[in-house]
Kinemage of the C-alpha trace (Angstrom):
@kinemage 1
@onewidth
@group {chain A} dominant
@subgroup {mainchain}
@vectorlist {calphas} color= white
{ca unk a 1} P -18.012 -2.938 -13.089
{ca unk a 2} L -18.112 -5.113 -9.374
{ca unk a 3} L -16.230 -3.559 -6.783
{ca unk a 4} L -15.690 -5.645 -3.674
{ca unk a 5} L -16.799 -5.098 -0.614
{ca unk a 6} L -14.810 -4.349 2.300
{ca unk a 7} L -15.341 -7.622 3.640
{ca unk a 8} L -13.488 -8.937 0.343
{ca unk a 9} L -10.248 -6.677 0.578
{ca unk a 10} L -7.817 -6.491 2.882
{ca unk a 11} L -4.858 -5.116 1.976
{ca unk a 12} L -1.565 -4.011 4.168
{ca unk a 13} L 1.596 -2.239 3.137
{ca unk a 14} L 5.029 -2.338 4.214
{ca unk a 15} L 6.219 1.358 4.849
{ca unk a 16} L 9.803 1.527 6.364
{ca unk a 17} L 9.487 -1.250 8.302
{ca unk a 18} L 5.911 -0.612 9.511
{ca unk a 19} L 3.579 -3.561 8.764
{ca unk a 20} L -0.231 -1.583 8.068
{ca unk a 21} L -3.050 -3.947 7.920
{ca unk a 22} L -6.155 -2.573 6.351
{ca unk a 23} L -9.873 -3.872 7.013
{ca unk a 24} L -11.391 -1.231 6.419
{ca unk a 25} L -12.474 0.692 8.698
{ca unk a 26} L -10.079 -0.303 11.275
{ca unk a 27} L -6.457 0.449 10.677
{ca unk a 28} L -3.916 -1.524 12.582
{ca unk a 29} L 0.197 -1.042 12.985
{ca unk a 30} L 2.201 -3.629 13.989
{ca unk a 31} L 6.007 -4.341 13.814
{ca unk a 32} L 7.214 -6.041 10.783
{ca unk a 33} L 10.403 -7.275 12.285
{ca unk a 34} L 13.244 -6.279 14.664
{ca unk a 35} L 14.776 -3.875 12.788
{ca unk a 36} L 11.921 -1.515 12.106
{ca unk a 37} L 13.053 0.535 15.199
{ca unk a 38} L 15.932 1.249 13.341
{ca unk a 39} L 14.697 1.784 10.100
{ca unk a 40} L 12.009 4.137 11.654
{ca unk a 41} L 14.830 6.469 13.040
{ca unk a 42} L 16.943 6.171 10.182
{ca unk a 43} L 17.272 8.818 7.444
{ca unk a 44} L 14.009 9.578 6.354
{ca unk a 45} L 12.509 9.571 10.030
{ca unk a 46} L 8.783 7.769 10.437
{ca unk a 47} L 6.757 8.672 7.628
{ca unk a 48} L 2.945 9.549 8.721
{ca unk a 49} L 0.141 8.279 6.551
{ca unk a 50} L -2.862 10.656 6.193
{ca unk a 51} L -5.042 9.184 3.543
{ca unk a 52} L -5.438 5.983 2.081
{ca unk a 53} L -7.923 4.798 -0.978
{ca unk a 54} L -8.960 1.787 -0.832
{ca unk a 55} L -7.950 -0.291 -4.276
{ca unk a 56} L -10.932 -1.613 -6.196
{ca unk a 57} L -11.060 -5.021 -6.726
{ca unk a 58} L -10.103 -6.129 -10.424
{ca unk a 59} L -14.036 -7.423 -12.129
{ca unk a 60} L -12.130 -10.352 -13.495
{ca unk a 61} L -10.463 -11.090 -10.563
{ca unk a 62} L -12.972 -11.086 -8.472
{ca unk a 63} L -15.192 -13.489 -10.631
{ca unk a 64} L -12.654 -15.736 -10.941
{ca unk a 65} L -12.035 -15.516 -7.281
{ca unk a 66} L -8.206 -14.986 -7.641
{ca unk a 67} L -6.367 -13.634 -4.489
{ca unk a 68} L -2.866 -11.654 -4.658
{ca unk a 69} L -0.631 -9.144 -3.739
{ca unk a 70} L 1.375 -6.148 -5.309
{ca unk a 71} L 4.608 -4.666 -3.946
{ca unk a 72} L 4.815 -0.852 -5.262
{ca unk a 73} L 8.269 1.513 -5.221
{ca unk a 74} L 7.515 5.389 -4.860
{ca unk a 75} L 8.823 8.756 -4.135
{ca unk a 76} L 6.863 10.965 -1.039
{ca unk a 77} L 7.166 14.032 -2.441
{ca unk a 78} L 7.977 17.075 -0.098
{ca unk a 79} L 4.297 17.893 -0.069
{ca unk a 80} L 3.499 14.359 0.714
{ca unk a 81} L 2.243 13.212 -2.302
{ca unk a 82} L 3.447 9.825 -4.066
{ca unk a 83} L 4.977 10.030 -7.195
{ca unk a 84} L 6.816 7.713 -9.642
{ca unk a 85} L 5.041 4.667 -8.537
{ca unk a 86} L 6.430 1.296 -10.270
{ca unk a 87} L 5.559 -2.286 -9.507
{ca unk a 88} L 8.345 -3.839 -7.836
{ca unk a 89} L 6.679 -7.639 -7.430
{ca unk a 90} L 3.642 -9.041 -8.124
{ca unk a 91} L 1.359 -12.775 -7.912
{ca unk a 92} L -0.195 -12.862 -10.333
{ca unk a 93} L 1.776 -10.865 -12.165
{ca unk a 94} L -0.455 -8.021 -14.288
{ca unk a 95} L -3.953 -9.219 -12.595
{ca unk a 96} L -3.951 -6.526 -9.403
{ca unk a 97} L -1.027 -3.580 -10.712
{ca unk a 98} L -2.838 -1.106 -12.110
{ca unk a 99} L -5.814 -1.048 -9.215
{ca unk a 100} L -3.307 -0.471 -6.535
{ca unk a 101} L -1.295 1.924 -8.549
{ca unk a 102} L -4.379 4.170 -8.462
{ca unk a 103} L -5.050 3.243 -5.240
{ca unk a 104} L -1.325 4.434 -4.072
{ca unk a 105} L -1.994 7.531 -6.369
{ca unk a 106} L -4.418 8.910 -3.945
{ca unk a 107} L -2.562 8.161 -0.914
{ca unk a 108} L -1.005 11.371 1.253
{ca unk a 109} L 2.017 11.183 3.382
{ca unk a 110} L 2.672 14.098 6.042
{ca unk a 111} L 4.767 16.672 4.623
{ca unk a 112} L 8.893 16.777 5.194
{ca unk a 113} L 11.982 18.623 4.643
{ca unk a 114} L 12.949 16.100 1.843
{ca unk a 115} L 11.753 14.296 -0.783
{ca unk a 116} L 11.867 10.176 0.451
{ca unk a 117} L 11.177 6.673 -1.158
{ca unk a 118} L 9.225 4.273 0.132
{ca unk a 119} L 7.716 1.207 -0.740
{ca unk a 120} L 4.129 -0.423 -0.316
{ca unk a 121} L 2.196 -3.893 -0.546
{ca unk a 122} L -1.541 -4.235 -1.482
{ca unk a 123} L -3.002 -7.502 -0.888
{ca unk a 124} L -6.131 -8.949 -2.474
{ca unk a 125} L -7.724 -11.265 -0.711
{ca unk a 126} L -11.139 -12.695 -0.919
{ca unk a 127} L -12.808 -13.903 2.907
C-alpha cells in the first residue's frame, strides 16, 4: 500500500472557527473569518488540540492523482477523545472518508468539564 509523502498532503481543519493548516511538520492557525472571536468564547470555550495523525493517502487516489477534501462531525469527549465521527461533506464523495475518519480517530483534544462537538476538514491535495 503507497502512502504519500508529506510533501503530497496537506490537510487543514475547521475547529470552532479556527482555520488549522497542516504541512507537516509545521502547524499554522489562522482566523477563518470574523466571527471566530466569538465562536472561540462561546459555549464550549477554545478547544486545544494535542495530537494529530496524519491521514494516509487513499493507494487509488493517489495513482490516479485525485485531490479532495472531507468535512467530519464529532463529539470531544470529556477526556478529550473524539467520538461519533460522521462525514458531514465530501468531493469526491467515498474516495478520502474512511482515511480521515481514522485519521480523526487518533486525534486528542485537551480535557474539559463537558462533553463538546466539533467539526473538522481534511484536505487531500497532491503538490
Amino acid at each position: 500500500m503507497a502512502i504519500a509523502s508529506a510533501r503530497q498532503v496537506r490537510w487543514s481543519g475547521l475547529l470552532y472557527g479556527l482555520l488549522i493548516v497542516f504541512a507537516c511538520p509545521m502547524l499554522v492557525i489562522a482566523d477563518d473569518d470574523s466571527q471566530s472571536e466569538e465562536r472561540e468564547k462561546g459555549r464550549y470555550g477554545k478547544v486545544e488540540l494535542l495530537k494529530t495523525c496524519n491521514p494516509k493517502y487513499p493507494r487509488q487516489a493517489l495513482l490516479d492523482r485525485i485531490e479532495g477534501f472531507v468535512r467530519y462531525g464529532f463529539t470531544i469527549t470529556k477526556e478529550g477523545i473524539p467520538e461519533s465521527i460522521s462525514v458531514l461533506k465530501s468531493s469526491p464523495p467515498g474516495v478520502f472518508d474512511e482515511a480521515g475518519m481514522t485519521a480523526i480517530a487518533c486525534f486528542r483534544f485537551a480535557p474539559r468539564d463537558t462533553e463538546r462537538p466539533a467539526s473538522y476538514t481534511l484536505e487531500w491535495n497532491l503538490e
